[in-house]
KEKOLLUM-23617 format. One record per residue (C-alpha): residue number from 1; x, y, z. Coordinates in nm, 4 decimals, m for minus. Layout:
BEGIN
gulum = NUM&east = X&north = Y&up = Z;
...
This chain:
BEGIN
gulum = 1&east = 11.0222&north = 18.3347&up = 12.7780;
gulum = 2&east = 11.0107&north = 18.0730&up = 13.0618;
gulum = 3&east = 10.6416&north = 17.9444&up = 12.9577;
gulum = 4&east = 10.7408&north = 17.9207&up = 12.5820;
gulum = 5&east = 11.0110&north = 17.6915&up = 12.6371;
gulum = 6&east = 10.7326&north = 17.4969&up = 12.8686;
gulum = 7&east = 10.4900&north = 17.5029&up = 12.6166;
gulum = 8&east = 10.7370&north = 17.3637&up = 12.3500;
gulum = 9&east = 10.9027&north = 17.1005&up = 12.6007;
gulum = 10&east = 10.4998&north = 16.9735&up = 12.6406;
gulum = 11&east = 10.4463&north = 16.9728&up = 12.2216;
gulum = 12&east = 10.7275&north = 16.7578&up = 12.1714;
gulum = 13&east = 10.7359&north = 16.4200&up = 12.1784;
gulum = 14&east = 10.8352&north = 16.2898&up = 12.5091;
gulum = 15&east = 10.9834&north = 15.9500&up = 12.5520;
gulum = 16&east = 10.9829&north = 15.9206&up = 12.9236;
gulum = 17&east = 10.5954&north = 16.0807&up = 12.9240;
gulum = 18&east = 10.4521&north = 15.8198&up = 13.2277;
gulum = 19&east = 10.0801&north = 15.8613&up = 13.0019;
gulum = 20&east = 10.1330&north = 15.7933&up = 12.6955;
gulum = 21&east = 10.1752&north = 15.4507&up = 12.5525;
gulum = 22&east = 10.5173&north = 15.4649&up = 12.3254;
gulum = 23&east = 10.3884&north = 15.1724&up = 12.0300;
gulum = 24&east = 10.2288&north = 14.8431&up = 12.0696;
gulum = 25&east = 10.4137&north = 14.5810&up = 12.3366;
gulum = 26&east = 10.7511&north = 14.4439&up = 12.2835;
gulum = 27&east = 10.7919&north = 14.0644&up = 12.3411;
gulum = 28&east = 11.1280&north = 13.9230&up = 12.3397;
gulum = 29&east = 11.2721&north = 13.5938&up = 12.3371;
gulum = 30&east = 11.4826&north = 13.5350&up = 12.6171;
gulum = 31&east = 11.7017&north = 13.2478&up = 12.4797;
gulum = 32&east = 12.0502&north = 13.2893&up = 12.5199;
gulum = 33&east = 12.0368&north = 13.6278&up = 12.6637;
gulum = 34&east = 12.2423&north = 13.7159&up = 12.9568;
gulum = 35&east = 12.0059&north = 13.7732&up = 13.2667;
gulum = 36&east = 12.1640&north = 14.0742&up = 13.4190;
gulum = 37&east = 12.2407&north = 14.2414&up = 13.1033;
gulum = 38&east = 11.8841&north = 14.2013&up = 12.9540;
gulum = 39&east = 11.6826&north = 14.2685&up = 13.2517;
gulum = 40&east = 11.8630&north = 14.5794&up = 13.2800;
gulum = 41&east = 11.7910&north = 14.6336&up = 12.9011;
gulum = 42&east = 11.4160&north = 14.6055&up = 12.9597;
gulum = 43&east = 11.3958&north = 14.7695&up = 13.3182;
gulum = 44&east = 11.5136&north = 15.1016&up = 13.1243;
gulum = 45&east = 11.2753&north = 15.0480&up = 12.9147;
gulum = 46&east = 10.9950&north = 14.9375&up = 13.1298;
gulum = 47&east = 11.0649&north = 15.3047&up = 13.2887;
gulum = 48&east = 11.0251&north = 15.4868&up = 12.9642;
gulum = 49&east = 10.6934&north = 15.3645&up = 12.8997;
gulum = 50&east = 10.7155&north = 15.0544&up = 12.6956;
gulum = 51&east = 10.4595&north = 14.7491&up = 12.7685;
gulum = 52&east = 10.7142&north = 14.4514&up = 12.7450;
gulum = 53&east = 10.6546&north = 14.0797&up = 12.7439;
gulum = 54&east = 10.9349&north = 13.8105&up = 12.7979;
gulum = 55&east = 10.8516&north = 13.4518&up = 12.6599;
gulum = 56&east = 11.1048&north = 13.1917&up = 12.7369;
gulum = 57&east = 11.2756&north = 13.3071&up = 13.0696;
gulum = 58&east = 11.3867&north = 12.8963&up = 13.1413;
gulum = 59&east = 11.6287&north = 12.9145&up = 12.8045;
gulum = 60&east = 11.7892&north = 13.2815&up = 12.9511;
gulum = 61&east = 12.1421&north = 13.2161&up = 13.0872;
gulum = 62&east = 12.3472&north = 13.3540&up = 13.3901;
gulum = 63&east = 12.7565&north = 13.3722&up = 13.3443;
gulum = 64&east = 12.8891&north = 13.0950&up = 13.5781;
gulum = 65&east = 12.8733&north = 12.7505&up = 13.6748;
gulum = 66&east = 12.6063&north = 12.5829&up = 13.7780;
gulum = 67&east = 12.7599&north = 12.4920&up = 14.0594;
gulum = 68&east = 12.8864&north = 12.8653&up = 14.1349;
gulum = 69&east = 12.5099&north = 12.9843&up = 14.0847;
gulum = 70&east = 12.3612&north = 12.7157&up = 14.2755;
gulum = 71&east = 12.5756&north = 12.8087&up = 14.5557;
gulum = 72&east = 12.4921&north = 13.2147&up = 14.5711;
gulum = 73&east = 12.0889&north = 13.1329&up = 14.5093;
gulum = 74&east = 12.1644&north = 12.8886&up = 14.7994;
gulum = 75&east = 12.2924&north = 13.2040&up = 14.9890;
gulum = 76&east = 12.0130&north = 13.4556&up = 14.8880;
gulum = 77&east = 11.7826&north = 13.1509&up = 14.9916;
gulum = 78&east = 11.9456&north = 13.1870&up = 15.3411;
gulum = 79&east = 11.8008&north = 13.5706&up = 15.4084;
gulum = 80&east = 11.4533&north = 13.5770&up = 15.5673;
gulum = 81&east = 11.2288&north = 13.7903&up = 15.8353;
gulum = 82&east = 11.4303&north = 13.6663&up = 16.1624;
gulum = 83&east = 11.1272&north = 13.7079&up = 16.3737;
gulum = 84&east = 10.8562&north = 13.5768&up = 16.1064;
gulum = 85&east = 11.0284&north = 13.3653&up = 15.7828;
gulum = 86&east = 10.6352&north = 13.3948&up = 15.6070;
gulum = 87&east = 10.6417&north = 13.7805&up = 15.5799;
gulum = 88&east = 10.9493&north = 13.7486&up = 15.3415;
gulum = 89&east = 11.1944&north = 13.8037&up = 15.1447;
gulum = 90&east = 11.0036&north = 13.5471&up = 14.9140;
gulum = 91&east = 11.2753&north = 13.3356&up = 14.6772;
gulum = 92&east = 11.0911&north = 13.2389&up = 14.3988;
gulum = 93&east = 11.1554&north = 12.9250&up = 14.2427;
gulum = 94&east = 10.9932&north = 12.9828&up = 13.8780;
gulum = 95&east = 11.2359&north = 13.0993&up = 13.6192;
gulum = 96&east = 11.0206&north = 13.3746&up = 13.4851;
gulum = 97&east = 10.9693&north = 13.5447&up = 13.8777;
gulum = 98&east = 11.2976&north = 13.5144&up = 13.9040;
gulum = 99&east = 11.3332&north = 13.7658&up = 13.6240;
gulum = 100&east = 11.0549&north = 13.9720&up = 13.7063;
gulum = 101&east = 11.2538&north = 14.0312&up = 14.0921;
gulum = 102&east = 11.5256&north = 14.1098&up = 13.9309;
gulum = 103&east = 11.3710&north = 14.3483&up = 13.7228;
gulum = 104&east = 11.1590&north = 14.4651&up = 14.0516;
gulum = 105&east = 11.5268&north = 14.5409&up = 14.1959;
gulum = 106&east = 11.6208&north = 14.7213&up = 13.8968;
gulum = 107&east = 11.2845&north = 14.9939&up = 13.9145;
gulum = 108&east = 11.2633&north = 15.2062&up = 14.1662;
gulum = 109&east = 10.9133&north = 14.9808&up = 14.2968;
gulum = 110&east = 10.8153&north = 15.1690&up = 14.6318;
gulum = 111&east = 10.6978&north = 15.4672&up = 14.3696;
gulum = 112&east = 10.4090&north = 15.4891&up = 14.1779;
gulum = 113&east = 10.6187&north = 15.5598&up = 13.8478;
gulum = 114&east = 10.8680&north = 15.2030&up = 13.9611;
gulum = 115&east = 10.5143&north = 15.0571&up = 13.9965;
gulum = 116&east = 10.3305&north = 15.1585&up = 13.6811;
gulum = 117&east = 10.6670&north = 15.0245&up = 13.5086;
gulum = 118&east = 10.6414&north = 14.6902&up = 13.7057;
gulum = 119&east = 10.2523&north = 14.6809&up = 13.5302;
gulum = 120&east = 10.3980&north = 14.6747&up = 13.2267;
gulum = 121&east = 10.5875&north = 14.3861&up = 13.2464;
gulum = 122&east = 10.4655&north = 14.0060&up = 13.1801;
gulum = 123&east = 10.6828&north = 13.7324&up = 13.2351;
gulum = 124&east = 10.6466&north = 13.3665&up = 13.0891;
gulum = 125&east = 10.8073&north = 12.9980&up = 13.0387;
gulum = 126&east = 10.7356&north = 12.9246&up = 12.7015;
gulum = 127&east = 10.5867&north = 13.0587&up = 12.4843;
gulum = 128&east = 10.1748&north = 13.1285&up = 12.6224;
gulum = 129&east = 9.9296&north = 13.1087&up = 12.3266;
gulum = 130&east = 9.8396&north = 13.4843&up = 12.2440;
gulum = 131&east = 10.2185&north = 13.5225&up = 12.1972;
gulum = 132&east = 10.3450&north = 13.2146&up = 12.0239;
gulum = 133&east = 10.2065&north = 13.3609&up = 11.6433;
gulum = 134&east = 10.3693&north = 13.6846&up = 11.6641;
gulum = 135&east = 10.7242&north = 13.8282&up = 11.6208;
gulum = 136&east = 10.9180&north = 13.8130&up = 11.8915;
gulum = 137&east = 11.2531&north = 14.0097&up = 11.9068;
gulum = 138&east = 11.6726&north = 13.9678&up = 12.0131;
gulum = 139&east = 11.7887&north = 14.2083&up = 12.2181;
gulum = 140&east = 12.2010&north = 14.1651&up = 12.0364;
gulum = 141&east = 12.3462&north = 14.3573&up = 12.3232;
gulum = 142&east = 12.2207&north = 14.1023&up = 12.5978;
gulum = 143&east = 12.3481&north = 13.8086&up = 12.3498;
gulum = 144&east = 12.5491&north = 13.5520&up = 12.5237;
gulum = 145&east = 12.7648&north = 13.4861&up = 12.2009;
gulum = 146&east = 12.8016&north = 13.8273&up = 12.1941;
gulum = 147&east = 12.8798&north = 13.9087&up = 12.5713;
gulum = 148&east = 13.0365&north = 13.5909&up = 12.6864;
gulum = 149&east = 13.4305&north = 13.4725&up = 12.6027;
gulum = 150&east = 13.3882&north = 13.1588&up = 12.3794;
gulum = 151&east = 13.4640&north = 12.8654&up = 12.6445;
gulum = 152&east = 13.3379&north = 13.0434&up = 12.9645;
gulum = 153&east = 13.0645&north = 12.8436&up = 13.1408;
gulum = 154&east = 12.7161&north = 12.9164&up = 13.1767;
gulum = 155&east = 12.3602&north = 12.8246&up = 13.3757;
gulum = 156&east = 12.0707&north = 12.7809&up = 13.2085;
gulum = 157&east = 11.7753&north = 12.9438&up = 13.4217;
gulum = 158&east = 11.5710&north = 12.6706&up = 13.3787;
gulum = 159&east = 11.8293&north = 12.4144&up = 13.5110;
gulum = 160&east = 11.8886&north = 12.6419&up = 13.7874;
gulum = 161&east = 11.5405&north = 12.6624&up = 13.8728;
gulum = 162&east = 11.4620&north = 12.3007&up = 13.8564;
gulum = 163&east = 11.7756&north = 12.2447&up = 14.1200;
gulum = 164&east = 11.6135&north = 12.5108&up = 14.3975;
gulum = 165&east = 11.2625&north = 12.3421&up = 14.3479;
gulum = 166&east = 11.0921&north = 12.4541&up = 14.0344;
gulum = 167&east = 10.8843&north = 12.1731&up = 13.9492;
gulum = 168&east = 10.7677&north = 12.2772&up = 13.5839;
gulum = 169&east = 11.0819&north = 12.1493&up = 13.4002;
gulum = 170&east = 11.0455&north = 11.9068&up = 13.0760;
């Protein structure tokens, strides 16, 4: 009885199978989604199997001031190796690493399965050439006029990027 129930658990369709490749990638457009909610969209994801690609991380948006934001990445900033600041933690300046670490954070990385799921993530500012002619899709749940009270304030990644030292800003 045990092995049939085996055998049919294997014949299904699996969704979290670590092999098999669920459908062609996923690229979403990252403008005007919420960073936390969104990253923790596609890190569930990412862990299921799905190849994902994010195209405009500089237009996503974090709840807050910028002043409030500026302040806590100033903070994070502020943690490094005691003995030996070049072994890390690394703060990334780029808006698109900053998403991938917080995606990093959000997989279970120090295992192969976290780190097959990191693979299958790409990360961009704008919107790179392979990706620029096809669809790209709105994740409504990580919406920030969904998500956010009308009248709360907001960062833009990019802006908060460009005021830690991201030089890539037009």
């Amino acid at each position: 009885m045990h092995s049939m129930i085996y055998l049919t658990t294997l014949l299904s369709p699996c969704r979290y199978s670590e092999t098999m490749v669920l459908e062609k990638p996923i690229i979403i457009d990252c403008r005007d989604h919420l960073h936390g909610r969104l990253c923790s969209i596609v890190a569930k994801e990412l862990l299921a199997g799905q190849k994902i690609i994010l195209v405009r991380c500089e237009e996503m948006v974090i709840s807050g001031s910028l002043v409030r934001n500026q302040t806590k990445y100033a903070q994070f900033r502020n943690k490094r190796m005691n003995t030996n600041p070049r072994k890390g933690p690394f703060h990334f300046r780029s808006p698109a690493r900053m998403v991938w670490r917080t995606i990093r954070g959000m997989v279970h990385q120090k295992t192969a399965r976290g780190q097959a799921a990191i693979g299958r993530l790409s990360t961009f500012e704008g919107i790179p050439h392979p990706y620029d002619k096809m669809k790209r899709k709105v994740i409504p749940a990580a919406l920030r006029v969904v998500r956010l009270k009308p009248g709360r304030k907001y960062t833009n990644m990019g802006e908060l990027a460009n005021s830690v030292g991201w030089k890539h800003k037009e």
